[in-house]
N, C-alpha and C positions, 0 to 999 in steps of 0.2 A: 746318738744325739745327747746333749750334755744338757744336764738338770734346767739350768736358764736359759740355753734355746726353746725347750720345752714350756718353761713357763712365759716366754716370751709370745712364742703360739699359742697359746692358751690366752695370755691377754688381748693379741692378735687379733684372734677369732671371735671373742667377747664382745671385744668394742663392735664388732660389724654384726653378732646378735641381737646388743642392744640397739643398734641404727637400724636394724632392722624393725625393731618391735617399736620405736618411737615412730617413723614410716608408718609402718599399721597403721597404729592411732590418730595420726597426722591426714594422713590418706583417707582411712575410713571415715572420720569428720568433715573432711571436704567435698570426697565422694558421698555421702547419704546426705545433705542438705535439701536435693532437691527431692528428697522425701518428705520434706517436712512442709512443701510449699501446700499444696490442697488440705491438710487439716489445718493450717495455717488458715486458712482462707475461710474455711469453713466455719473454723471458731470466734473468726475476730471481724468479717467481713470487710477487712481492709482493699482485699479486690488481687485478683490473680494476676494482675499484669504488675500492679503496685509491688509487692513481693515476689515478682519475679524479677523486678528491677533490683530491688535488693541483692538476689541470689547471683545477677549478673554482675554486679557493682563488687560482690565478697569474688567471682571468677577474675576481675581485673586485679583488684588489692590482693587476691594470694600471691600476683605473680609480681607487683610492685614491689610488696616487702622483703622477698625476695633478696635481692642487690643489698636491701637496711640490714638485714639480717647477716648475711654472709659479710659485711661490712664489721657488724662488733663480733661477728665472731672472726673473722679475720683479726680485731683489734683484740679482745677482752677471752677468747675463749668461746670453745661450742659448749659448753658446758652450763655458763650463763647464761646464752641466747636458747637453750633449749630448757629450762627452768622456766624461761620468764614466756617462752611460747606455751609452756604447759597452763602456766597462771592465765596468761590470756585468753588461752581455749577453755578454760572452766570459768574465765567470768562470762565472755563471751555468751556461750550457751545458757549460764544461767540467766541474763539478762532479758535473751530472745524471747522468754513467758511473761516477760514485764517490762515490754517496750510493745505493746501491741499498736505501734501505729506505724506510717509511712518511715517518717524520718528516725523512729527508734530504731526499727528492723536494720536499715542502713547504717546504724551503729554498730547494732550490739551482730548481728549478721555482718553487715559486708565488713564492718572495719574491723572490728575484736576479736570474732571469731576466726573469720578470715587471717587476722596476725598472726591467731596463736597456730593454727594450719600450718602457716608460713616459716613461723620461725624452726618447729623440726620438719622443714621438710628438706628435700631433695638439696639443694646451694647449700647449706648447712652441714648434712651428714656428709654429702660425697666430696665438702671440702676437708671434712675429717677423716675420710677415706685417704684421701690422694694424698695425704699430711705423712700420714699414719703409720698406710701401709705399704709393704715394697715393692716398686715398682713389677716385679713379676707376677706377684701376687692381685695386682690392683685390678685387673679387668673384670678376673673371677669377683673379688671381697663388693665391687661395684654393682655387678649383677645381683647378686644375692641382695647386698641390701636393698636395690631399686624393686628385687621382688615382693619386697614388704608392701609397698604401695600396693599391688594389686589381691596381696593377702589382705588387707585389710579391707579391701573394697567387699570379697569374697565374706569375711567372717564376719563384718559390722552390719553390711546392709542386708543381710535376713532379720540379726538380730532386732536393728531398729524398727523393722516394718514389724516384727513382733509386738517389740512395746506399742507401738503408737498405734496397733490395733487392740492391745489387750488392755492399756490402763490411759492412752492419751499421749499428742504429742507433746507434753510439756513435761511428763516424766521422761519421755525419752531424751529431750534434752538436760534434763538436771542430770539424770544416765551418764550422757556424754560429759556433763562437768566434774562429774566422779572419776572418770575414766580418766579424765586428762590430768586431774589433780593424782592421780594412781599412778602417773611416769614421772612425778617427780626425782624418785627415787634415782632413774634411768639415767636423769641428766649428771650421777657424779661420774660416771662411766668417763665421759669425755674432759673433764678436769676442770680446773678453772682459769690454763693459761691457756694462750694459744698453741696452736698443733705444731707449728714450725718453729717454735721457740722451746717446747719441751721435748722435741726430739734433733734438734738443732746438730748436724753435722751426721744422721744415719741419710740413706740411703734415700729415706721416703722424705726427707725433708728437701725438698725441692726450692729452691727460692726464684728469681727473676728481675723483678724490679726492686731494686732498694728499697723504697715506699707504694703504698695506697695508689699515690697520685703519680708515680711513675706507670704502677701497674696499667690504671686507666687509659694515662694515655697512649703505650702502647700499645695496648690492646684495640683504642678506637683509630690507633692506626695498620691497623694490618689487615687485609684487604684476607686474609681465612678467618679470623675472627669475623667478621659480615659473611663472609658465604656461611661462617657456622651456623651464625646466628640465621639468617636467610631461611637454611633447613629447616632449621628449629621450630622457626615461625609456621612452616608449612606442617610441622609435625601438631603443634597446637590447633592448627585449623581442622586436622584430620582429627584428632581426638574429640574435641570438642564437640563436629556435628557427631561424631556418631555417639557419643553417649546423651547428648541433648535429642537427638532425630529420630534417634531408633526406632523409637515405641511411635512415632508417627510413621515411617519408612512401614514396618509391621501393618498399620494400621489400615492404610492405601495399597499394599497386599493382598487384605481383607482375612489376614491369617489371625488365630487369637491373639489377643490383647497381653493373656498371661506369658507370651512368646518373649517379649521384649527382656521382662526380669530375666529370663533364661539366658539369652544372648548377650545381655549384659554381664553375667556370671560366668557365660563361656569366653568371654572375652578378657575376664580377668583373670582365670585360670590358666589359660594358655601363654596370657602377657607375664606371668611367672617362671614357665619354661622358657618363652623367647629373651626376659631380661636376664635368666642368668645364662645361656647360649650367647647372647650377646656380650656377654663380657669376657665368657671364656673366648671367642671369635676375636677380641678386644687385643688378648694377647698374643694369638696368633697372626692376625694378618692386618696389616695397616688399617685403621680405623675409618680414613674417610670412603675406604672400599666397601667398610660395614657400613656405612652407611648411606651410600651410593644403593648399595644391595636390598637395604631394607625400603626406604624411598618408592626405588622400582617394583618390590615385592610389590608393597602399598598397593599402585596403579596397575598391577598386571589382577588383583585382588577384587578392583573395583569393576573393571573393563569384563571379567567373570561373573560377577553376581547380574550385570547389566543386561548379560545377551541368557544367564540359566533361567529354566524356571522359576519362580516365585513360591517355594514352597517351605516347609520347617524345615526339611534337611538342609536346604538352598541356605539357609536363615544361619542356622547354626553353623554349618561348613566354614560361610564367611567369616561368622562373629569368629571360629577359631583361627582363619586365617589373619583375620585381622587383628588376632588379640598376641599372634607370635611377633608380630612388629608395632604392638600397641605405644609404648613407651619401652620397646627394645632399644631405641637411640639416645637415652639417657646415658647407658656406658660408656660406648663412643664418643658421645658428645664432652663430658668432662672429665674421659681420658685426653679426648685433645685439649683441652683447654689447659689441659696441666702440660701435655707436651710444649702445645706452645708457649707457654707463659712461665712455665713453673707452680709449683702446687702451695708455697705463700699464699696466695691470694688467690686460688682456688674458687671460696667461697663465694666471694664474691665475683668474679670475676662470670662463674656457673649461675652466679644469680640473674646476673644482668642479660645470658642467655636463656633464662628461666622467664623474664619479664617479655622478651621476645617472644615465646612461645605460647604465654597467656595473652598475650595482643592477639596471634592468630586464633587462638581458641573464642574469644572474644565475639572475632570476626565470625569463624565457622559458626558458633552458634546463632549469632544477628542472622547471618547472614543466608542457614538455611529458614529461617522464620520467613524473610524477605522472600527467599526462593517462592516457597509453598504459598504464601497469598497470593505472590504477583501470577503463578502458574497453575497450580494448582498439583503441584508435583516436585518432586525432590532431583529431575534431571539433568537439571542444569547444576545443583552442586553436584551429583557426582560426576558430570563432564568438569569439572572446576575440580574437584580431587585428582583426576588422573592428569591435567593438566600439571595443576601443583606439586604432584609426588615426581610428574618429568623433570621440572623445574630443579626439585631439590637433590634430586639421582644426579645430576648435572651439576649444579652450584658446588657439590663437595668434594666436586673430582678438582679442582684447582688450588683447594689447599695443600698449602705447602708443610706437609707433616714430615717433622723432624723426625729421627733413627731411635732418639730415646729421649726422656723428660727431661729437662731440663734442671740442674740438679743445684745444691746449695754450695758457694765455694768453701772450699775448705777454712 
């Protein structure tokens, strides 16, 4: 192997270190919010429903900015938009200790903080993945980085519950604006043009549409971009109740309370093995079959925990069954999007099925709240999960996935 293969692998693998460790941070921010909601409440008496609208309001705007983001960084560079996501996520938090009312929270929470979440997350990195790196390589460099997301959920959310037991939570969020100001550095990794233009003519430079607005509209014309998105949607509805429900789902059990944090921790440890499996699967076997596959896993997952026992093992088993197909269809998902489209506009392109996916989450969340008043139990969603994971096992089997991405003309 010749000196500049080598060092090309070496930068290779760097840039999808560093997407990884920006994910972390991104992730962990997002994910421990609703840590902060009850000493939130407790110090400012703004009221638990008021702030929990907030936290609901920052779940739909992560997944809004999404599309804005993957947008200038499709125009300007990942490099910029991951800079100015870093700046927002440390004004953001630093704000949330000096907005203590309704309408601040919804600032400095759902819209600042929530940007700066946005701008390094998932439509951003894995459109600089699919830019970047060579289509052989890309299912694997995919997986790995989407395993930062659930690293980060892992190493942030003890640490935060630490702080905001040992000194309060408004150190813990100045914490978190150190942190975010701490990847700036991260962001020269990714450059400050765009990905398809500084690699223009290898392999991974994928193109499709001549422009933005061609991209869009072919894409809202192609009847597997909707069934993608379709899935997707139903992947955010699964996500969302279970990390909103859990610690109630535990509760109605009548199993300890401290079970929930657990199951949440096993579910993002496991969603670390199944997102990078799922990217190496990415490369081996047509993608809408992984994701037909994971779907069904979903519901055959649910349809189990319904009829076992109610017990810790019961508890954990699942959380790990359901943390191997947690956010496993991230690779899949914007490997196709590159097949089909080409990997130009990636970003955004990943975004706008990123926006999808927070609608459903959206939903899932409202919408186990709804469940459990109007019933007094959580059975009807998960009859509505196994439903939905039928739905989306099915939706993905009629996309029409091409042989190989779709590449840049010469």
């Amino acid at each position: 192997m010749s000196r500049a293969v080598r060092r090309a692998d070496v930068g290779m693998w760097g840039l999808v270190a560093t997407a990884f460790l920006v994910l972390a941070v991104t992730s962990g921010a997002h994910a421990t919010r609703g840590l902060f909601l009850s000493p939130i409440n407790t110090s400012t008496g703004i009221g638990i429903a008021t702030i929990s609208f907030a936290a609901a309001i920052a779940q739909l705007m992560w997944g809004a900015w999404q599309p804005v983001f993957g947008v200038l960084a499709d125009r300007y560079g990942a490099g910029i938009v991951v800079a100015l996501g870093a700046l927002l996520l440390a004004l953001g938090s630093a704000l949330v200790p000096n907005t203590p009312s309704a309408l601040g929270l919804v600032f400095s929470m759902g819209i600042l903080h929530a940007a700066g979440a946005a701008a390094g997350s998932m439509s951003v990195l894995m459109g600089v993945i699919g830019q970047r790196i060579p289509a052989e390589k890309r299912g694997l460099a995919t997986g790995i980085v989407n395993a930062g997301g659930s690293t980060g959920q892992l190493v942030f959310a003890p640490i935060v519950a630490v702080v905001i037991g040992a000194y309060g939570w408004m150190s813990a969020m100045y914490g978190w604006a150190l942190v975010a100001l701490a990847t700036l550095p991260l962001a020269l990794a990714f450059g400050r043009r765009p990905a398809a233009q500084a690699t223009a003519g290898t392999p991974a430079s994928g193109a499709g549409a001549p422009n933005l607005r061609a991209a869009l509209r072919e894409a809202a014309g192609s009847a597997s971009y909707w069934c993608l998105m379709g899935g997707f949607f139903v992947c955010g509805f699964h996500v969302a109740f279970l990390t909103t429900h859990m610690p109630g789902v535990i509760e109605l059990c009548g199993l300890p309370p401290a079970l929930a944090g657990t199951s949440i921790g096993v579910i993002g440890l496991f969603n670390i093995a199944g997102s990078i499996l799922a990217g190496v699967g990415s490369q081996r076997w047509p993608m809408k079959y992984m994701l037909s596959t994971i779907y069904a896993l979903r519901g055959i997952g649910v349809a189990l925990f319904l009829v076992a026992p109610k017990t810790e093992q019961t508890i954990l088993l699942f959380s790990a069954w359901m943390g191997l197909t947690f956010l496993a269809t991230v690779p899949p998902t914007a490997g196709l999007v590159g097949k089909l489209f080409g990997t130009r506009y990636l970003a955004t392109l990943f975004g706008v099925t990123l926006f999808a996916h927070q609608i459903g989450g959206f939903c899932g969340a409202w919408f186990g709240g709804l469940a459990l008043e109007a019933s007094g139990s959580y059975d009807w969603m998960w009859y509505t999960d196994m439903a939905l994971a039928v739905f989306a096992a099915l939706i993905n089997l009629p996309i029409r996935e091409p042989r190989a991405a779709r590449l840049a003309p010469a």
